[in-house]
C-alpha positions as CSV (number, residue, x, y, z in Angstrom):
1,X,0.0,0.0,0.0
2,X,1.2,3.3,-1.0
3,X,0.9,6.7,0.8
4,X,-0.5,9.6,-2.0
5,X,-0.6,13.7,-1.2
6,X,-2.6,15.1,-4.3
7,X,-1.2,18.4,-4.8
8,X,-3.4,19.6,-7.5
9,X,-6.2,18.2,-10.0
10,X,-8.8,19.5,-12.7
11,X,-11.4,18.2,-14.6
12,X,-13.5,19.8,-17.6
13,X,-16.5,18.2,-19.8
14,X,-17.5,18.7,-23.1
15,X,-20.2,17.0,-25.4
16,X,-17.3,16.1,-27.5
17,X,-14.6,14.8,-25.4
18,X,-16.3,13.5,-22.6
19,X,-15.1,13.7,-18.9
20,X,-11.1,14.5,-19.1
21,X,-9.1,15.4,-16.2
22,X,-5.6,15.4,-14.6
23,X,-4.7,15.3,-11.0
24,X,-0.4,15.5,-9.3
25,X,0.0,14.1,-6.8
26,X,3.1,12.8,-5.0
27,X,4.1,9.2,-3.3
28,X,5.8,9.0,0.3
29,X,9.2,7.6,-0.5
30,X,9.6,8.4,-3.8
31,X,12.0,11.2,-5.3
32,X,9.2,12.4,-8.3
33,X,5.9,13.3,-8.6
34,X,3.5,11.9,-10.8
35,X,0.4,13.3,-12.7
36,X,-2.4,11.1,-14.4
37,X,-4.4,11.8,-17.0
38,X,-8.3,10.6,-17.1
39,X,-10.6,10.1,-20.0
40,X,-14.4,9.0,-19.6
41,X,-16.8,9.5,-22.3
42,X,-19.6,9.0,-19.8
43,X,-18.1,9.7,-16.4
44,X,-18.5,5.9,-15.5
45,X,-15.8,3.5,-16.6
46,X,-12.4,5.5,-16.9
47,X,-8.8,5.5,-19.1
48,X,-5.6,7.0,-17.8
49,X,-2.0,7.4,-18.0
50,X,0.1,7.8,-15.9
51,X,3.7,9.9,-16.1
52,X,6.0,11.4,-14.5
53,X,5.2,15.7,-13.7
54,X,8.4,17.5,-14.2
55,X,11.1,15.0,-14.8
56,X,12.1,11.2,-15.5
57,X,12.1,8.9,-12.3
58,X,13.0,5.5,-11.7
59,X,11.1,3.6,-13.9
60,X,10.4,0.9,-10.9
61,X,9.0,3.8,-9.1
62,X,6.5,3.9,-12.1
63,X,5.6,0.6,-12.3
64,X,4.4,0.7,-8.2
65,X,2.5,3.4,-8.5
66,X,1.2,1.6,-11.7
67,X,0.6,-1.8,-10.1
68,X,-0.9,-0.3,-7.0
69,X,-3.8,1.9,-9.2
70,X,-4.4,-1.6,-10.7
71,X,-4.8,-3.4,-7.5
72,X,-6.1,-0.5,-5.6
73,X,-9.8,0.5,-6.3
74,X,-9.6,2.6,-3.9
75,X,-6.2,4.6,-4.7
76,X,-8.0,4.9,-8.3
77,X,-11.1,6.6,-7.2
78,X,-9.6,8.6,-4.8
79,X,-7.5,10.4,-8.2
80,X,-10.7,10.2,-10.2
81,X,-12.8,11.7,-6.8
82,X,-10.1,14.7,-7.1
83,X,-10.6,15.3,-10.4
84,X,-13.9,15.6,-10.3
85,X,-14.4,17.7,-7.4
86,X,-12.6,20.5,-9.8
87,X,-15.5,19.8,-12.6
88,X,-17.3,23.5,-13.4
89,X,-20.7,23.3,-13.0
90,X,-22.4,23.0,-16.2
């Protein structure tokens, strides 16, 4: 289990695009932040990427933070809950 700060997020909507949204956040023990990047066309089942925010980590650093959003529902929707709380009103 990993320890997350979010440090910033935003999320817009369009008729278009559909839900997109990016949230930083950093990872207790780990020298670089990281931002995903989230895509819903409905606001229901999500896409994302993730990458590093300002510069190139170690890319086992990556991969746990990867592994743990796969295994971690709740890690997941706590970066999708950020997002989202940014959302405009329409």
């Amino acid at each position: 289990m990993i320890t997350v700060n979010i440090m910033d997020a935003a999320m817009t909507y369009s008729k278009e695009s559909g839900y997109v949204g990016r949230v930083h956040f950093s990872v207790e023990g780990h020298t670089h932040d990281y931002e995903i990047t989230l895509h819903s066309k409905r606001g229901t089942e999500w896409g994302y990427g993730l990458f590093f925010l300002n510069q190139s980590g170690k890319e086992e650093q990556l991969e746990e933070v990867e592994d743990e959003l796969e295994e971690n529902d709740e890690l997941f929707d706590q970066l999708v809950q950020a997002a989202k709380d940014k959302l405009a009103p329409k």
